[in-house]
Structure formats: C-alpha cells, structure tokens
Backbone bond lengths (Angstrom), bond angles and torsions (degrees), N, CA, C in turn:
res aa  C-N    CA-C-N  psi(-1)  N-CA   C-N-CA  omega(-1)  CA-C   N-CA-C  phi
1 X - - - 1.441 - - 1.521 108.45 -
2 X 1.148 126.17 125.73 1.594 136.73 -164.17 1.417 97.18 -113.00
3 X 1.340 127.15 100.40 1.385 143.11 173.56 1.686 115.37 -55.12
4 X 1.173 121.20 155.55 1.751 96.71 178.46 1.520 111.72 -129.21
5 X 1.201 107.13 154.63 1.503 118.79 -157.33 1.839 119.76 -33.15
6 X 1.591 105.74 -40.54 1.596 110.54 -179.05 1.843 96.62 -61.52
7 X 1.114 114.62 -40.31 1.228 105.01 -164.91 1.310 109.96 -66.70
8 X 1.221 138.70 -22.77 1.786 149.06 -160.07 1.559 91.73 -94.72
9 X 1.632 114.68 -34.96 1.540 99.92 -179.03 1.275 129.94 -54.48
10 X 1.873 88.98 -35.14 1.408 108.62 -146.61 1.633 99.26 -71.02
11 X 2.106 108.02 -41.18 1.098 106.68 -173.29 1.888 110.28 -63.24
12 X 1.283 108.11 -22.22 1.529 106.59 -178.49 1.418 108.85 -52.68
13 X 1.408 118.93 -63.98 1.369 128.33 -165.68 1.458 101.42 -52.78
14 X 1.737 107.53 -56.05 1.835 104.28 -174.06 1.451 108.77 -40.05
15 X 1.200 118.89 -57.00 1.443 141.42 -166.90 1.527 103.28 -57.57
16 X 1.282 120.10 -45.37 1.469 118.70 172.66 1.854 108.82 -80.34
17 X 1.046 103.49 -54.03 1.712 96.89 171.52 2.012 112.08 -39.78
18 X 1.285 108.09 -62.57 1.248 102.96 166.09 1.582 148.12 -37.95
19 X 1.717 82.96 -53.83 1.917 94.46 164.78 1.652 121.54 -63.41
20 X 1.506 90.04 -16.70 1.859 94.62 -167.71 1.759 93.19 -73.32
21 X 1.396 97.77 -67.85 1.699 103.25 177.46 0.821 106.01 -31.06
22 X 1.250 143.97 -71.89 1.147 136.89 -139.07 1.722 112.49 -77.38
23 X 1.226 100.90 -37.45 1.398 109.13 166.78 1.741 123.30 -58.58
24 X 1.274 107.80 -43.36 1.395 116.27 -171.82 1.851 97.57 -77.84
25 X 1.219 101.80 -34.60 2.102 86.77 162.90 1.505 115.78 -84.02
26 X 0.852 112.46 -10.36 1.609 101.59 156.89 1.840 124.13 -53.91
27 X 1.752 73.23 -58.99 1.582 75.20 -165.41 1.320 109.73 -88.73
28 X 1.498 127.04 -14.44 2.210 112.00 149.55 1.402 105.65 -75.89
29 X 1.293 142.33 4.30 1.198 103.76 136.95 1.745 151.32 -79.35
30 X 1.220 99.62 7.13 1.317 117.91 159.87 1.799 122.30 -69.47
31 X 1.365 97.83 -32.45 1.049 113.05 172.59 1.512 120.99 -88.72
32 X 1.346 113.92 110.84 1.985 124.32 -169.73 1.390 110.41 -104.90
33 X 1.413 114.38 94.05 1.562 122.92 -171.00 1.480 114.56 -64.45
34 X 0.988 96.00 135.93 1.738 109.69 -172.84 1.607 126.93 -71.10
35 X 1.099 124.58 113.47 1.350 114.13 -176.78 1.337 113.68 -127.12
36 X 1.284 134.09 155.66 1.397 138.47 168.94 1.520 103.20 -95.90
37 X 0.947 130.54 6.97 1.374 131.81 175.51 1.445 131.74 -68.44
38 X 1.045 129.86 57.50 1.394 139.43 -26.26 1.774 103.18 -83.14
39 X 1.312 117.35 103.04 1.184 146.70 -163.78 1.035 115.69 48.63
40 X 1.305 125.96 -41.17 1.824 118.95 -177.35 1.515 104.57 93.79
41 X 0.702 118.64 178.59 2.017 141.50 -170.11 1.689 95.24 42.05
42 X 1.366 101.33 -150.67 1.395 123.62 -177.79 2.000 105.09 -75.97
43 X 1.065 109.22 83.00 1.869 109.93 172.90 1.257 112.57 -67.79
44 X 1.047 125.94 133.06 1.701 146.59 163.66 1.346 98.37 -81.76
45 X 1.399 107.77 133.64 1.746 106.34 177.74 2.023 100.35 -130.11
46 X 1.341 91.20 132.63 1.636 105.24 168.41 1.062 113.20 -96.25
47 X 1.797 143.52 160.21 0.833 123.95 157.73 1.849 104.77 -159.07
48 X 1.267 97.02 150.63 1.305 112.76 176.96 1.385 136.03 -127.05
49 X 1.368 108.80 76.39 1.522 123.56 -178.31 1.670 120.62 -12.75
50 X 2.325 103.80 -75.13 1.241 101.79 160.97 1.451 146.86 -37.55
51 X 1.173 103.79 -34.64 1.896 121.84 -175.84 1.359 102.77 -105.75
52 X 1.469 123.71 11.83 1.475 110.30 -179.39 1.423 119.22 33.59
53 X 1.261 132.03 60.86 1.554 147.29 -164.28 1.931 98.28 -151.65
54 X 1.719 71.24 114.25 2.111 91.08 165.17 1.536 104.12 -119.50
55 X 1.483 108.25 116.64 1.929 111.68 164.69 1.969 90.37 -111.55
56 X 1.341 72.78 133.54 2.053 104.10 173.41 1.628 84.71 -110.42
57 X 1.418 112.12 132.75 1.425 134.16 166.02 1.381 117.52 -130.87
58 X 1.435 127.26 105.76 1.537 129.47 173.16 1.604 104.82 -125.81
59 X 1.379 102.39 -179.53 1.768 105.09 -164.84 1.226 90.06 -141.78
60 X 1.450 115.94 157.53 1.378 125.07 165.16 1.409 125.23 -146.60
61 X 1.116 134.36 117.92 1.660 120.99 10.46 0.942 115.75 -58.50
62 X 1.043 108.18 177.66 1.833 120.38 -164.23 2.064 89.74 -110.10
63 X 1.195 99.38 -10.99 1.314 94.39 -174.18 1.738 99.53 -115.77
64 X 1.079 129.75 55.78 1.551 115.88 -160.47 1.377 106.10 -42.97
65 X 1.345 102.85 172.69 1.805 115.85 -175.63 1.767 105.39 -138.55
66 X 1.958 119.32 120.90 1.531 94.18 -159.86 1.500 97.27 -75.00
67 X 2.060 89.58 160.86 1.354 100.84 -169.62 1.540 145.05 60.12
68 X 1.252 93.75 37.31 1.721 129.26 -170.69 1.159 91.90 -165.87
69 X 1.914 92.76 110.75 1.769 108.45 158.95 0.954 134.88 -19.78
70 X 1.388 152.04 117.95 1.419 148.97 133.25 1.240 101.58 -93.60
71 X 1.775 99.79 146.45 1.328 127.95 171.13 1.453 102.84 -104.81
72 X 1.682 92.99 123.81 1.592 103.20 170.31 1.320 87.81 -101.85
73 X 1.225 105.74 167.04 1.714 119.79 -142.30 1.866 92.87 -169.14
74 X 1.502 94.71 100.39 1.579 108.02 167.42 1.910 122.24 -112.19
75 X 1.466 105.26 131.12 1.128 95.73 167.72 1.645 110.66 -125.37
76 X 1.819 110.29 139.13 1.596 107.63 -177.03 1.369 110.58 -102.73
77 X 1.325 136.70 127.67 1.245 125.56 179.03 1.819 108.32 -136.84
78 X 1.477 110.26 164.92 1.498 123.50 -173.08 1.468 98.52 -68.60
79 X 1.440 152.43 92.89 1.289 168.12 146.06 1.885 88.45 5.18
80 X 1.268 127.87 -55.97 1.189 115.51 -153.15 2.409 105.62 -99.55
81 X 1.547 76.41 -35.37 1.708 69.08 174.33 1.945 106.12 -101.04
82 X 0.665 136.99 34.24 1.565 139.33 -141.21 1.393 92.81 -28.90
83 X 1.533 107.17 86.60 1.588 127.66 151.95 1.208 124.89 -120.15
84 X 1.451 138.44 140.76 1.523 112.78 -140.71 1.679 94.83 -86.65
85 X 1.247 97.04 179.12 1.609 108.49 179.61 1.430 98.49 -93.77
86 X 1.262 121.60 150.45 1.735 109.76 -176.24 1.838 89.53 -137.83
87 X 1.301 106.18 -176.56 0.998 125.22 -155.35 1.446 134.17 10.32
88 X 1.335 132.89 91.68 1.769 145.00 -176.74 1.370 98.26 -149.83
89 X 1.282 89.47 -172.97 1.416 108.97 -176.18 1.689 111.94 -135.35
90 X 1.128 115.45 159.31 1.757 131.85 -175.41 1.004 127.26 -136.61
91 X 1.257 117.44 146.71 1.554 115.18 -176.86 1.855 83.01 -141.92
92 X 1.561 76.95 129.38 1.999 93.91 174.24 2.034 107.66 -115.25
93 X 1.141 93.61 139.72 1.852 89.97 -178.21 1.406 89.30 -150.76
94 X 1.734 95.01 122.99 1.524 123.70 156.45 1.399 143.77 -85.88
95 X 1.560 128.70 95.85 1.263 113.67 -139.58 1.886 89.57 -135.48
96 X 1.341 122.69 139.67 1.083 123.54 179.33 1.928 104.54 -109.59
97 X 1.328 127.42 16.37 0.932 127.42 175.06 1.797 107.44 116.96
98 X 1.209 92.89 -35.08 1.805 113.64 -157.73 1.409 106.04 -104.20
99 X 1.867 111.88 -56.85 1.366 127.00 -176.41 1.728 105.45 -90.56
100 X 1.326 109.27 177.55 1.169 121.60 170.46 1.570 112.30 -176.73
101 X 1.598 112.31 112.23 1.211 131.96 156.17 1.692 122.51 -100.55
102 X 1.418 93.69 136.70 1.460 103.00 170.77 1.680 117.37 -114.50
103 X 1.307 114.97 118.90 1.488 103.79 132.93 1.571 166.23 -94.87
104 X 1.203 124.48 88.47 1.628 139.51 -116.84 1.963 87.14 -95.30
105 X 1.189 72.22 177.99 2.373 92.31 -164.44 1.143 105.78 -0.51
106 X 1.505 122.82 85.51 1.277 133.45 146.54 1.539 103.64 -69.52
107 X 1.500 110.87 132.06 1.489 118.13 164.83 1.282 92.21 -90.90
108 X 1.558 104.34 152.08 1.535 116.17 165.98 1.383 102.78 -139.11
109 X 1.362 125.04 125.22 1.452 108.38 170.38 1.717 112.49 -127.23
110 X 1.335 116.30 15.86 1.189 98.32 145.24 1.854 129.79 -139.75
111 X 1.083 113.49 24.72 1.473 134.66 166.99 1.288 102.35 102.52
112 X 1.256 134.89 25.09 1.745 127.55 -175.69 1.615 93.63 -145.49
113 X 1.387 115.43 128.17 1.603 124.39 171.76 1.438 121.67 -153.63
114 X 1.148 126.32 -174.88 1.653 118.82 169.13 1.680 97.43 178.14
115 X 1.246 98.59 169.31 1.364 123.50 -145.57 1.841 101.98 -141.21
116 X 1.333 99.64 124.19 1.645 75.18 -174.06 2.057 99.35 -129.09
117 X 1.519 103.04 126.79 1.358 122.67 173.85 1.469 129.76 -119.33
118 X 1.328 86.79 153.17 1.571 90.39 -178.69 2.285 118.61 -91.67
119 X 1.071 89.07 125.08 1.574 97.22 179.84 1.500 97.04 -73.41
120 X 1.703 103.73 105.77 1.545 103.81 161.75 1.794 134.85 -56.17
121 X 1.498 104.92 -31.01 1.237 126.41 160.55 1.270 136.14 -157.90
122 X 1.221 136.96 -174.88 1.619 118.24 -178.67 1.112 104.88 -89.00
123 X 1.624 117.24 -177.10 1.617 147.14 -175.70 1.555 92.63 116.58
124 X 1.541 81.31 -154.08 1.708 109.31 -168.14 1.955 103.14 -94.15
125 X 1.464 108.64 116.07 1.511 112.40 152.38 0.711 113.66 -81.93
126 X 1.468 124.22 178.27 1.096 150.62 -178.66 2.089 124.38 -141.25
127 X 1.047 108.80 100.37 1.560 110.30 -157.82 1.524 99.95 -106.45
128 X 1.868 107.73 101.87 1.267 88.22 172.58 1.395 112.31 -118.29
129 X 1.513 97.11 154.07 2.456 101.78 -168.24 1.601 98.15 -91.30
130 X 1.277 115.53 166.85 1.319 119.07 176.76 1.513 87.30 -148.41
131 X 1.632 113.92 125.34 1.593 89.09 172.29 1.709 93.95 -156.93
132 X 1.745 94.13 130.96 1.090 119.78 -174.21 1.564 131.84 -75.08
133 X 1.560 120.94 82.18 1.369 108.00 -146.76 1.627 97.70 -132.54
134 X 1.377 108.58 156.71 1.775 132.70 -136.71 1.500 97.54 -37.52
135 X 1.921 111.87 -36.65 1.965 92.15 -171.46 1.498 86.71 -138.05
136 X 1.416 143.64 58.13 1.071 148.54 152.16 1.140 109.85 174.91
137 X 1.744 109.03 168.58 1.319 116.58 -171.46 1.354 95.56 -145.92
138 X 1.720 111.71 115.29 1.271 149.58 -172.19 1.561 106.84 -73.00
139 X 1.547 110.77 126.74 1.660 104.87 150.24 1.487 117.08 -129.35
140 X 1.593 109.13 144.38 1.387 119.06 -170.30 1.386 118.84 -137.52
141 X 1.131 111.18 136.26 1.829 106.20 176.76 1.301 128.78 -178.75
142 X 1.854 99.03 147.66 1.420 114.37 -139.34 1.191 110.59 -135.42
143 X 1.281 116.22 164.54 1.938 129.74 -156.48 1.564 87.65 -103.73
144 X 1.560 121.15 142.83 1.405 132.06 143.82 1.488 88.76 -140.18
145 X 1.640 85.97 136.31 1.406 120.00 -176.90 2.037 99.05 -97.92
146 X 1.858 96.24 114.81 1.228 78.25 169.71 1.774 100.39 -111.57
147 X 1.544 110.85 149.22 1.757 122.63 -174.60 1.486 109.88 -90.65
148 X 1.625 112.60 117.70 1.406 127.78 170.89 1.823 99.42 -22.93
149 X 1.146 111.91 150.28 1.759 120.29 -176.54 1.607 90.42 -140.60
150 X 1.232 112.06 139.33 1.374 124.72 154.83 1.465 106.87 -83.35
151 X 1.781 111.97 156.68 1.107 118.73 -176.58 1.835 115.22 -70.55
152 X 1.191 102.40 142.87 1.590 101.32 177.61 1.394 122.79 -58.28
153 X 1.583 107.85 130.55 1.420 132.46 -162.94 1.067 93.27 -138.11
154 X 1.806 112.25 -168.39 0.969 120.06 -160.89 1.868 90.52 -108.24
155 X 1.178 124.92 -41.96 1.168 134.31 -155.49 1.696 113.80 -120.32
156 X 1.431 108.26 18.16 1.495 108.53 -140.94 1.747 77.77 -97.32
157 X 1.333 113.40 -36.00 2.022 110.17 -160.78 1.874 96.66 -95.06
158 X 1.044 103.40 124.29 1.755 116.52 167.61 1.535 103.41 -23.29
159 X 1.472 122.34 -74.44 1.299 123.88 -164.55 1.183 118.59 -50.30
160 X 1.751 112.29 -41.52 1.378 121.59 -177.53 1.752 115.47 -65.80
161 X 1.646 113.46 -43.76 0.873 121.09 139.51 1.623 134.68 -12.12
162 X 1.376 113.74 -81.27 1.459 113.66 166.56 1.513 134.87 -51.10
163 X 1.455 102.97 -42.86 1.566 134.29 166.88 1.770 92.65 -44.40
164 X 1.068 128.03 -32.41 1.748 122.95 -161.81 1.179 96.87 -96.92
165 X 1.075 113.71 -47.37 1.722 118.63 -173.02 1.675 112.03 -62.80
166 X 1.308 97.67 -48.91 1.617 115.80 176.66 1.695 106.96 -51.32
167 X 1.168 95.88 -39.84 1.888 110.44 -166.72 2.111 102.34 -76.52
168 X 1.570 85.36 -46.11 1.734 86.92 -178.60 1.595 105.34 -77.72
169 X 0.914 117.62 -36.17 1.579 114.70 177.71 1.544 119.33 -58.41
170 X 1.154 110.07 -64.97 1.243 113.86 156.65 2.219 123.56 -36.27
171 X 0.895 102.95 -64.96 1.715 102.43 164.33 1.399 116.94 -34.01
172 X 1.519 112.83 -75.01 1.098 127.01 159.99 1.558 127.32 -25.80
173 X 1.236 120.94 -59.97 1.911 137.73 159.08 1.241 75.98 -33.78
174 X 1.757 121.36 -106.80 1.455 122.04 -152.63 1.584 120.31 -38.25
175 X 1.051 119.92 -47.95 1.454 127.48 -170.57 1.604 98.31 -72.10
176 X 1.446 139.49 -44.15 1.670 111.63 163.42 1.445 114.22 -60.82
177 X 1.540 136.72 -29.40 1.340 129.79 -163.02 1.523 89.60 -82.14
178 X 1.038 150.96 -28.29 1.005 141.35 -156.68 1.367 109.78 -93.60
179 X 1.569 122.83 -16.09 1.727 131.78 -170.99 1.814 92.62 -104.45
180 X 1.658 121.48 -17.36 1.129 104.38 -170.63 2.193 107.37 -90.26
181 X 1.220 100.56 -19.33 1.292 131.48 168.81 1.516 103.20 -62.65
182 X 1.397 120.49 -71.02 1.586 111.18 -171.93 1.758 99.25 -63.96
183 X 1.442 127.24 -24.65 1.471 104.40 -165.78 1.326 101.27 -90.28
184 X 1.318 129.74 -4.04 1.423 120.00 174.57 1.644 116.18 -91.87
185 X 0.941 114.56 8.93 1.377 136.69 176.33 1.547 99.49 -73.63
C-alpha cells in the first residue's frame, strides 16, 4: 500500500506539534508559579496565641538553586479572624550559621510581602522575621533547605537532560519521515 504525500505531511506536522508540546512542558515545569493563595508550596506556620498573630512563610522554588533568587514570601494575619494584619513594618535576616543578611524597614501595608535572595550555598538556612506591629513586636523563624547542585554541565541536571533527549528525538522523528517520503517518490 503506497501512502500519498499529504498524508506523510500531515503525520510530520502531528509529530512535530507533539514533540514541541511536549517539550515546552518540560521545560515550564521547572518553572513553579507564584501565588499568594494563601502562599502555595509547602507553608511554615508561626503562631502566637497571646498576640493573636499567624505568619505563613513559604519559598519559591521550593527547590532553591545557589545564586538564583528565591522569593521568601510572608503572610501576617489576626490568628482568630484570619484577616491580614496591615500596616507594620519587618525586618527579615538570612543567616546560615556563618553568613548573615538583613533586610531592614520593610513597609507592609497589607499583611502579604516577600523578599527575594540569593542562597550563597546549600544546607540548612535559617530565616528569621521581626515585625513591628501597632501593640507588639513579633518574632518568627524558619528553615529553607537549600539542595547540594553540581556544577553546570551540559548533562549534569535531569531537566536539562530530558530537554536533549526530547530535542534529539524529535530531529531524529523528522529526519526518518523525511528519508521515508523522498524514497517513496
């Protein structure tokens, strides 16, 4: 049975439409969209009975990478009505035992903020909040785990990895459909 040329296109394009998709969710899934809803990923929760004060703390990525931004991402709310606390101020400091960064008079005026730093290297941080609000002054603090990274290669990170395979596989698809097309000619 001798197939005819529209039909070999058609499978080309499917075949390329497919590899593309599939590729382009590969690589946004690397990418973990940010939400305040109420923060998203894994939240750390503080809480303070006396002061009626709830801080939710999550990070994003959830996987940091050193020297690539993460957003720490705080939200303050009334423990009993969970409505946020609005107008104070914060001071956030990142300290791995050794280092120590501060970020000093953060205004906040409506109980949701974030701060975005760079992880000098991996292990365990330590993120502690200080936040200055109308009849007390809150302290809170929280673990981000940053994960050992091998140095950049070509093949060394999973995703990048797949991304190649995805990329050569795909070539390959086109480049046999395209030799089975000229020999049926």
């Amino acid at each position: 049975m001798k197939l005819s040329l529209p039909f070999w296109r058609s499978i080309i394009i499917t075949t390329t439409i497919l590899f593309t998709n599939v590729f382009i969710a590969i690589e946004n899934g690397h990418t973990i969209p940010f939400s305040y809803a109420h923060l998203g990923g894994k939240v750390q929760e503080w809480t303070d009975v006396k002061d009626n004060v709830r801080i939710q703390f999550a990070y994003s990525p959830e996987k940091p990478i050193i020297d690539t931004f993460t957003a720490l991402n705080f939200s303050v709310q009334d423990l009993k009505t969970g409505e946020h606390i609005k107008d104070f101020t914060a001071r956030v400091v990142v300290t791995n035992g050794q280092r120590l960064f501060k970020f000093e008079n953060i205004t906040v005026p409506d109980g949701d903020f974030s701060v975005k730093y760079l992880f000098p290297d991996d292990g365990t941080h330590q993120v502690i909040l200080r936040l200055n609000l109308e009849h007390s002054v809150e302290l809170a603090s929280f673990q981000v785990f940053v994960p050992h990274q091998s140095p950049p290669g070509l093949l060394n990170n999973g995703g990048d990895t797949i991304n190649i395979i995805v990329a050569i596989g795909l070539i390959v698809a086109v480049g046999l459909i395209t030799i089975v097309i000229l020999k049926r000619r």
